[in-house]
C-alpha positions as CSV (number, residue, x, y, z in Angstrom):
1,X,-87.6,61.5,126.0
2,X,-84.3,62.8,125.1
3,X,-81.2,60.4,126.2
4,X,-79.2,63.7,128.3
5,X,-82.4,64.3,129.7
6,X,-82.2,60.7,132.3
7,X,-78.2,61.1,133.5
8,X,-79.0,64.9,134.1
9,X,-82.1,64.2,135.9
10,X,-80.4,62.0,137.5
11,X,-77.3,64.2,138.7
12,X,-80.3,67.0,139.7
13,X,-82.7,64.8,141.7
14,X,-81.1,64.2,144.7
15,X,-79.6,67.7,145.6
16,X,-83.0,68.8,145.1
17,X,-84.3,68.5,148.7
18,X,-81.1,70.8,150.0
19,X,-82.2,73.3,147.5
20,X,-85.3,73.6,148.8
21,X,-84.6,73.4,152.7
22,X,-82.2,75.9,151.7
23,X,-84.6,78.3,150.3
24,X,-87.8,77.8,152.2
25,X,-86.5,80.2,154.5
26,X,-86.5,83.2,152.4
27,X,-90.1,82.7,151.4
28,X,-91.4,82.3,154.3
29,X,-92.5,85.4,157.3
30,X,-90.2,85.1,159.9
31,X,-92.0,86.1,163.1
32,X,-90.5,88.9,165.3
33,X,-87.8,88.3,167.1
34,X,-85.4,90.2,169.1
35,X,-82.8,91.7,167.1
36,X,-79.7,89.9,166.0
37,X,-76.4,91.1,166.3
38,X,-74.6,92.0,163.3
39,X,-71.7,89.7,163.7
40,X,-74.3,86.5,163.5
41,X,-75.8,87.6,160.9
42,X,-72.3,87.8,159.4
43,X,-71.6,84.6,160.5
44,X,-74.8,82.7,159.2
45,X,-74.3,84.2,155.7
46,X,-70.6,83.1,155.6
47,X,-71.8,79.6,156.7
48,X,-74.7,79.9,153.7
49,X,-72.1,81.1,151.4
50,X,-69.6,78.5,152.1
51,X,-72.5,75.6,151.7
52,X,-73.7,77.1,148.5
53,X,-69.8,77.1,147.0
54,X,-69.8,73.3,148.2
55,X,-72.8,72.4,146.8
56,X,-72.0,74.1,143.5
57,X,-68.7,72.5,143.9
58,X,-70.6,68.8,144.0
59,X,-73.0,70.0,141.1
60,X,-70.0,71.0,138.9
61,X,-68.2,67.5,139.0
62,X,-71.9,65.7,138.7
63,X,-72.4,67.5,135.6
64,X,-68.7,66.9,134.7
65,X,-69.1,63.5,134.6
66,X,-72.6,63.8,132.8
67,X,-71.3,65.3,129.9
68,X,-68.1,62.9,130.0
69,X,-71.1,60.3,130.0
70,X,-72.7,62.3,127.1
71,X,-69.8,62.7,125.1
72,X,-68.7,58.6,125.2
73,X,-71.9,57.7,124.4
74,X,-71.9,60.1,121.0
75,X,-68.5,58.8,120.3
76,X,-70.0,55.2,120.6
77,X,-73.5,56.2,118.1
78,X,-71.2,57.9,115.8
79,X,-69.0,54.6,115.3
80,X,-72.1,52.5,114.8
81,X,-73.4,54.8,112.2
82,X,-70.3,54.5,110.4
83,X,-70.4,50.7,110.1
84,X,-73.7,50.7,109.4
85,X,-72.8,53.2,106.3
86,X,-70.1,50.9,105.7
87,X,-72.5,48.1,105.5
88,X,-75.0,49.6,103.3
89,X,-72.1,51.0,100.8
90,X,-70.7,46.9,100.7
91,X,-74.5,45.6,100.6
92,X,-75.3,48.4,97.4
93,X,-71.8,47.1,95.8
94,X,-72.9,43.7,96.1
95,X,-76.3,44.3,94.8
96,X,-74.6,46.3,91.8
97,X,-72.7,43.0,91.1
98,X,-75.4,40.9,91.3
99,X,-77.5,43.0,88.8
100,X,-74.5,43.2,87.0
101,X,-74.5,39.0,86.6
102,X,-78.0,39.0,86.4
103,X,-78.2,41.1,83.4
104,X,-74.8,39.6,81.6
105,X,-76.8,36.3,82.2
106,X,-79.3,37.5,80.2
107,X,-77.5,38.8,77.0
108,X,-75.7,36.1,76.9
C-alpha cells in the first residue's frame, strides 16, 4: 500500500461519521409535515453552512499537516538515497583499486 495512503486515511477516518450524519438527511423521505417558515429554513441552512466551513476548516489543517508529514519524510528518503549512492560510488572506487593491485600483482 502506498505510504500517503495511511496518514491520509488517517486524517479522513474520523470525520467520516459527521459526513455521513450530515448527509443521511438528504437521502432520505422526509414524511409530511406542516410547513416551515421561511426564516428557519434560512436559519438551518446558515447553521449547515457554517458547520460545513468549520469542518472544511479542520480538514484543511489535517491535510496541511499530512502533506508537511509527506514532504519531511521525502526530504528524509531522498538523503538516504544519496548516501547510499555515496556508498556504492566509494565501494566501486575501492573495488577499482583493488582490481587495480590485484592485477599489478600479477604482472609483476
Amino acid at each position: 500500500m502506498a505510504g500517503w495512503l495511511i496518514p491520509a486515511l488517517k486524517a479522513v477516518l474520523p470525520h467520516v461519521g459527521d459526513i455521513l450524519a450530515a448527509a443521511k438527511p438528504v437521502f432520505t423521505k422526509r414524511r409530511p409535515e406542516a410547513p416551515v417558515a421561511e426564516s428557519q429554513q434560512i436559519a438551518e441552512l446558515q447553521a449547515a453552512a457554517s458547520q460545513n466551513a468549520e469542518h472544511i476548516r479542520e480538514l484543511a489543517a489535517q491535510l496541511q499537516s499530512t502533506v508537511a508529514a509527506l514532504e519531511k519524510a521525502a526530504e528524509i528518503g531522498e538523503s538516504r538515497l544519496r548516501r547510499a549512492v555515496l556508498f556504492c560510488a566509494v565501494a566501486v572506487a575501492l573495488s577499482m583499486f583493488a582490481l587495480g593491485v590485484a592485477v599489478f600483482g600479477l604482472l609483476r
